[in-house]
Phi, psi and omega in degrees: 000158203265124163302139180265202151294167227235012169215028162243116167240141175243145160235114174272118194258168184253164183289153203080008140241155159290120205290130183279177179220136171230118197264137181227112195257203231264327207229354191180133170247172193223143164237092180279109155073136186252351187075187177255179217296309186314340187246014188296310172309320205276002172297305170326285176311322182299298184318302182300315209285307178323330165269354195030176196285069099330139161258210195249090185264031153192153166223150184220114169283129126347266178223149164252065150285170199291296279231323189255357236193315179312345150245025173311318216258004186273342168271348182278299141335277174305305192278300204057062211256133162339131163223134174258132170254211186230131160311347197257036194203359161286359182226046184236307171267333179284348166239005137075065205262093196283299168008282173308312182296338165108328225276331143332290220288344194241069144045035198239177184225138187208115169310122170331111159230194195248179172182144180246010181188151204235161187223131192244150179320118180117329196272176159265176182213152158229123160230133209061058189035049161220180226245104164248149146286139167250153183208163205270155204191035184294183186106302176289309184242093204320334180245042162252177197233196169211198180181105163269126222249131182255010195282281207275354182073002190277132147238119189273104187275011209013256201243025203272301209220118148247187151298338205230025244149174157179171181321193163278139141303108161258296163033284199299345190283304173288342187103000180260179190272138195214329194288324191297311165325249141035256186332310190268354123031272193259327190299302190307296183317298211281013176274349191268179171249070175247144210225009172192104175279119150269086177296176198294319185207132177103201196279140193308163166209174177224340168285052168348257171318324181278347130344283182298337177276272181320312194301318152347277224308294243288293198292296162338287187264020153252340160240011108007306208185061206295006165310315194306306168301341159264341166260021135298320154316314200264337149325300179281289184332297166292347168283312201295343203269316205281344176291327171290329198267328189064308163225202181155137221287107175343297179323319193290317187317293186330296141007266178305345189258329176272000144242043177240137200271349176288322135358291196289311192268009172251359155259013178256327171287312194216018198238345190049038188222151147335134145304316174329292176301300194297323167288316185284344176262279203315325199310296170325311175264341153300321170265024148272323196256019174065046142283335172222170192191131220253091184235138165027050147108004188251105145350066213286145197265136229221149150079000000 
């Protein structure tokens, strides 16, 4: 694998966080993506051991899922370090519109911060003494961005490009358009000479393009059939609360799935189901894929 500079660290998180960039140049570090709130101390500890003592003078978000973003106000704290958002995402956190924010709708948490500077599709940024593009990055999230070194060929694609992949459309989830997006996307990545990828989540890679070709393939059959997407969606939406939760009472899903609205509208748009009916299907395909397991009446989380 193509190395990185020796003054770029990734930390690569286990799921309910995100994989961190921690840039450390001559005059300003920089941190891309904080991971989520629950993992916000061991977030810390990464960060300190990476500065040997230095502090943290910037955070630059991607996008703000609970997952990119969750240890934005503890570092924020500790440091009092700059934060950059995406611009289309500013009178959001400044009025702190948990709605807007997703952190309502799919039942996840993320602590209130601040932000001092906003980052819009064009600008540049330098960080680890180099040169990024920010570059606009819709489909998982209508306001994400990505931010490419064209010095180093690296690109930090959060959930736009995995290896294997990419985030949930949630857009489409809501009735808004996500897949076209998506697509277009995945097009921009392959105009770059990007020759080393850091995704949102797993492991850095380098077979760029045959990436992109899955992710093509990927994107081809979920909107095909945007049903695919949504329950894939709602798979993911309950692993992630069991990784938080580790457990919960069988009973409670249902519950918990009729009052969450993203739930709600992808089971009214493409599942032809209750939220109800629809906790009982997920319920069903997590302990089919050894992901969850049924002990004395609790949804215990597996795999």
């Amino acid at each position: 694998m193509t190395a990185l500079p020796a003054n770029i660290h990734v930390f690569e998180r286990g799921w309910l966080s995100s994989n961190n960039v921690l840039m450390v140049g001559r005059h300003e570090t920089t941190l891309v993506d904080s991971g989520y709130l629950i993992h916000a101390p061991q977030t810390l500890d990464l960060v300190r051991h990476g500065l040997k003592g230095r502090r943290l003078d910037r955070i630059v978000n991607t996008h703000l899922h609970s997952d990119h973003c969750g240890g934005n106000a503890t570092l924020q704290a500790h440091y009092g370090s700059e934060t950059l958002i995406p611009v289309s995402e500013a009178d959001n956190v400044r009025h702190w519109d948990e709605d807007k924010l997703s952190y309502k709708a799919t039942g996840q948490q993320c602590h209130r911060f601040s932000f001092d500077g906003v980052l819009t599709p064009g600008d540049k940024l330098t960080m680890a003494d180099l040169e990024w593009q920010v570059l606009g990055a819709p489909g998982h999230d209508a306001h994400s961005l990505m931010l490419f070194c064209p010095q180093e060929g690296m690109l930090i694609s959060a959930d736009a490009l995995w290896q294997n992949g990419f985030g949930v459309i949630f857009p489409e989830l809501d009735g808004e358009s996500g897949f076209d997006e998506e697509r277009a996307t995945l097009d921009l990545i392959g105009t770059l000479d990007a020759r080393i990828v850091v995704p949102g989540h797993g492991a850095v890679f380098t077979d760029v393009q045959a990436a992109l070709k899955r992710a093509r393939n990927r994107l081809d059959f979920l909107s095909s059939n945007p049903a695919r997407n949504a329950e894939y969606a709602v798979k993911v939406l309950l692993k992630f609360l069991l990784l938080e939760r580790q457990r919960m009472p069988v009973d409670e899903v249902p519950l918990m799935f009729a009052s969450l609205p993203i739930v709600v509208n992808a089971a009214q748009r493409y599942l032809d189901k209750t939220p109800e009916e629809v906790a009982h299907w997920t319920i069903k395909q997590l302990v089919r894929a050894c992901s969850a397991r049924i002990e004395s009446g609790y949804l215990l989380n597996d795999g």
